[in-house]
Backbone bond lengths (Angstrom), bond angles and torsions (degrees), N, CA, C in turn:
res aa  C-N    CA-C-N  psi(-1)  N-CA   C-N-CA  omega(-1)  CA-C   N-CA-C  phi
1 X - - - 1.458 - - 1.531 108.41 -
2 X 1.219 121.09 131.84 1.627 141.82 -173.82 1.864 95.62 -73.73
3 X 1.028 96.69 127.66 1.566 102.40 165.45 1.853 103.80 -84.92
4 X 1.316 88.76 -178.89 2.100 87.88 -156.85 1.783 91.65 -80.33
5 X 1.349 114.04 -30.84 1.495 98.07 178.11 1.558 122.40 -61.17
6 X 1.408 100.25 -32.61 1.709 106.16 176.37 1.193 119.60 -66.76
7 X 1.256 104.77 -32.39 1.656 117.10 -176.93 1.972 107.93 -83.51
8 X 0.764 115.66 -24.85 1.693 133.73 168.63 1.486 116.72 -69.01
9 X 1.508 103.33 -45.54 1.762 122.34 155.69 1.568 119.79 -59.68
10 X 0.838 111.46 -42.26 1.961 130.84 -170.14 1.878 90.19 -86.60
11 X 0.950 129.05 -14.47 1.553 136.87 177.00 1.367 105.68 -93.16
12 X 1.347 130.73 -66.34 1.582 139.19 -178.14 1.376 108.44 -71.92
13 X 1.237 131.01 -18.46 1.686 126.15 177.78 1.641 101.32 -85.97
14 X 1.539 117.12 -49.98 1.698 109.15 -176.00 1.950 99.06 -74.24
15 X 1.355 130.73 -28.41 1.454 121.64 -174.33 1.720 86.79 -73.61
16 X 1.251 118.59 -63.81 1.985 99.00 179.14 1.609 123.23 -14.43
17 X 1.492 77.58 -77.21 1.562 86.91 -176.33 1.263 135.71 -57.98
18 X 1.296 108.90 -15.84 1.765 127.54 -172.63 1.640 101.37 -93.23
19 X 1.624 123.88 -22.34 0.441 128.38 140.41 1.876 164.64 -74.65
20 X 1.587 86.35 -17.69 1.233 112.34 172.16 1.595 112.99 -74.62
21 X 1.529 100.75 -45.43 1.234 115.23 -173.81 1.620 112.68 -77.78
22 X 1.375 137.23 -10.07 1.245 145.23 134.73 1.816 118.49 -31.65
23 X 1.275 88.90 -64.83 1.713 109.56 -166.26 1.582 115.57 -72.62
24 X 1.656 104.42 -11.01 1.683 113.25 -176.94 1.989 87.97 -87.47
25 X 1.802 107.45 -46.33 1.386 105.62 -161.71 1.472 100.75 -67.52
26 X 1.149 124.07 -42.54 1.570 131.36 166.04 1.673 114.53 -44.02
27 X 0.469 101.70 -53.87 1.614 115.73 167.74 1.407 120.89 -53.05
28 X 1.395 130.26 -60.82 1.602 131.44 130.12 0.818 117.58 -13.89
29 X 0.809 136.49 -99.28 1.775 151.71 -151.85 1.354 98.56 -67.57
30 X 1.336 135.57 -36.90 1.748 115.65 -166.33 1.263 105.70 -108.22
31 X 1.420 135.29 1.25 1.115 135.24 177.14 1.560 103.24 62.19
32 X 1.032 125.77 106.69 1.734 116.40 177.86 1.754 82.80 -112.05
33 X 1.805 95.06 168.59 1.804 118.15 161.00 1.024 114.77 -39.31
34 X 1.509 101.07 129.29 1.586 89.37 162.81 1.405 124.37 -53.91
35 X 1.180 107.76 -29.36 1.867 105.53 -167.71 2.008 91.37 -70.56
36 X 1.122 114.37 28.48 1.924 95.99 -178.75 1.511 90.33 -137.45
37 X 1.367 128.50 -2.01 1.184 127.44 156.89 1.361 123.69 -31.43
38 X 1.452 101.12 -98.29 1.353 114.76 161.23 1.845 130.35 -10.55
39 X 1.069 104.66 -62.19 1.770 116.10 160.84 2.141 102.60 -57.77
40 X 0.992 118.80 -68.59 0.968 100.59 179.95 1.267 135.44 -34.15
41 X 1.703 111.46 -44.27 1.238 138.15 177.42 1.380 99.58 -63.44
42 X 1.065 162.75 -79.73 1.279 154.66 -142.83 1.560 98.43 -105.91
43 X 1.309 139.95 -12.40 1.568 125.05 139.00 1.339 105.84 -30.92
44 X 1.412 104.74 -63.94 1.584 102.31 -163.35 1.164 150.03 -94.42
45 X 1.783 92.28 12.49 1.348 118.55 179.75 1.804 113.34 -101.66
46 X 1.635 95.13 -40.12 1.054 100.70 -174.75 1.666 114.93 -90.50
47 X 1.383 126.70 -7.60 1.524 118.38 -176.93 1.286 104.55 -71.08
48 X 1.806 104.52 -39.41 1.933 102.97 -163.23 1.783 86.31 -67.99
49 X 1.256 129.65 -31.05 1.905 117.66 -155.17 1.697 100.66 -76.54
50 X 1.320 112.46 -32.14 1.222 129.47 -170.11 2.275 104.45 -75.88
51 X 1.075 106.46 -59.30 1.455 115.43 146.70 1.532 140.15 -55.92
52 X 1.195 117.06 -15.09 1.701 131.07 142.58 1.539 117.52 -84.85
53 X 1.774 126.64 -38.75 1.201 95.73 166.07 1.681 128.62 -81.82
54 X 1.494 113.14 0.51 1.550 109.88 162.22 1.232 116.73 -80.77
55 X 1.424 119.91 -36.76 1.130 108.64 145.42 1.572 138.55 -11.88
56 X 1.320 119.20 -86.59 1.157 103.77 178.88 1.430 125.38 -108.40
57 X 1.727 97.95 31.11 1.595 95.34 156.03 1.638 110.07 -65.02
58 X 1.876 92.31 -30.62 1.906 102.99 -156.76 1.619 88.02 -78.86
59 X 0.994 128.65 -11.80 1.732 119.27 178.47 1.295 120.58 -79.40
60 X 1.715 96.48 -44.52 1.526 107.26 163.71 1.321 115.31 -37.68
61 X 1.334 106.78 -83.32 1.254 133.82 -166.23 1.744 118.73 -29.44
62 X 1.588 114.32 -37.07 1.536 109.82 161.38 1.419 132.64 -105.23
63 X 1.613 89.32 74.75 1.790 95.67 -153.28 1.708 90.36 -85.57
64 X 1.409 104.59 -169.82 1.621 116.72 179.45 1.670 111.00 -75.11
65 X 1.460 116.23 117.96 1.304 141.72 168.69 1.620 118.69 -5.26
66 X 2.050 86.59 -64.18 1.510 110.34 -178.21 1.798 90.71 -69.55
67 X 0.392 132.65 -80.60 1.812 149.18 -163.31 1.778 93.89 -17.31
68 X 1.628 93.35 -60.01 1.682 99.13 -172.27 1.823 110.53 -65.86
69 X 1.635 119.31 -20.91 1.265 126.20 175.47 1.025 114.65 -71.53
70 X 1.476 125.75 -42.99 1.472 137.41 173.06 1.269 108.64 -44.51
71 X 1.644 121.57 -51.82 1.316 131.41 -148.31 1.550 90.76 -81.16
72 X 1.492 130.92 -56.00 1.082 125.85 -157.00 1.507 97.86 -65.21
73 X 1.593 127.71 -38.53 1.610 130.81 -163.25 1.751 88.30 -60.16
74 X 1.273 124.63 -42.37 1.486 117.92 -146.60 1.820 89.56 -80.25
75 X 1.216 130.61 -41.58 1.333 128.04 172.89 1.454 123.87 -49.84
76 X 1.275 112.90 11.42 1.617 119.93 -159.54 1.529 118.72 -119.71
77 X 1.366 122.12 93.56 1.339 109.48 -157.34 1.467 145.43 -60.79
78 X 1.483 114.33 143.62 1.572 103.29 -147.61 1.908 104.86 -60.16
79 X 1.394 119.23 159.93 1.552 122.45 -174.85 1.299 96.01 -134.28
80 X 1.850 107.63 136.04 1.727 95.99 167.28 1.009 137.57 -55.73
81 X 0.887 127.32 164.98 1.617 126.16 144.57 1.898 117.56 -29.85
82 X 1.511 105.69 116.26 1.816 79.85 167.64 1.243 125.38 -89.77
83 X 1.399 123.36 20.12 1.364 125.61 164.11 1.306 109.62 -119.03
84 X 1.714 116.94 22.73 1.482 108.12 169.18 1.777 120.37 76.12
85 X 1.168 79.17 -5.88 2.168 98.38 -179.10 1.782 107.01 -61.67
């Protein structure tokens, strides 16, 4: 099950692109300025890159319980034995 940030992520990456991919065909077809090129170009490069890395920060982010327990135990510095064992 998707937590609401993942699912909020999985919303803004397909509206990017559905949108991105509008604004490239728009862009074709109507011939805009050159000076609006440029903006277009990195509109539409950078919303989907910007919407894939929230993406899987939000994927990251609800990883397995044990996984995240493991990680914190292994960060924890080793202690002797108090009987020297």
């Amino acid at each position: 099950m998707h937590s609401r940030r993942a699912t909020v992520a999985w919303a803004f990456a397909v509206v990017a692109a559905v949108v991105c991919a509008g604004l490239v065909v728009v862009a074709v077809l109507k011939h805009p300025p050159l000076p609006v090129l440029p903006l277009v170009i990195v509109t539409c490069v950078g919303a989907p890159m910007l919407a894939a890395f929230e993406l899987a920060r939000a994927l990251g982010a609800g990883g397995d319980p044990a996984r995240e327990l493991r990680r914190e135990l292994d960060r924890l510095p080793e202690a002797p034995h108090p009987l020297g064992l």
